[in-house]
Steps between C-alpha positions, in 0.01 A plus 500: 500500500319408202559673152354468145626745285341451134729702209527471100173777467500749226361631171486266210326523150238280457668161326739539746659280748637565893609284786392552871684394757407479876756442756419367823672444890404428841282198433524136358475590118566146396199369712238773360276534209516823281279738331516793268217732506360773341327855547369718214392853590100462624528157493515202785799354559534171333707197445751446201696201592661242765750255538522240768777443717682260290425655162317220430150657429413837325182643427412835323230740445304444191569845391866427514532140389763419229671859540582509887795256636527463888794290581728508869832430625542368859846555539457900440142470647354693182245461347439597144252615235624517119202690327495503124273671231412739725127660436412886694255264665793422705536827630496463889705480788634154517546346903689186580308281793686252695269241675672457815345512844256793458623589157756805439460756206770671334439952423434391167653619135298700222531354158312706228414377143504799250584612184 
């Protein structure tokens, strides 16, 4: 049975920092690529970041470049994203993607930038 269970969500001031974390089982973690993405209320869902299976290669969201870290660790089979100076344009449930076979989503955690 597959699971991806994202966590680290909450309210933060704007400035602010938080780390997601998204857990995963039931598939081969160390052989997939990974994505974080994004949905604002009334808005599409849309990419933030990814990771490739060996860490090797990141890429980011313009919006998010130079404040959002994704990072992974195979021998948990977690992937990460460290998000600093936090804007309320951040506001939006954040959903970890794992690009395995016909790609699994995780239920998703809220994060909401306010002062």
């Amino acid at each position: 049975q597959v699971k991806v269970v994202e966590s680290g969500g909450g309210l933060v001031q704007p400035g602010g920092s938080l780390k997601l974390s998204c857990a995963t089982s039931g598939f081969t973690f160390s052989r997939s690529g990974m994505s974080w993405y994004r949905q604002a209320p009334g808005k599409e869902r849309e990419l933030v970041a990814s990771i490739t299976a060996t860490g090797g290669t990141t890429n980011y969201a313009d919006s998010v470049k130079g404040r959002f870290t994704i990072s992974r660790d195979n021998a948990k089979n977690t992937v990460y994203l460290q998000m600093n100076t936090l804007k309320p344009e951040d506001t939006a449930v954040y959903y970890c993607y794992a690009a395995s076979w016909s790609g699994y989503w995780g239920q998703g955690t809220q994060v909401t930038v306010s002062s």
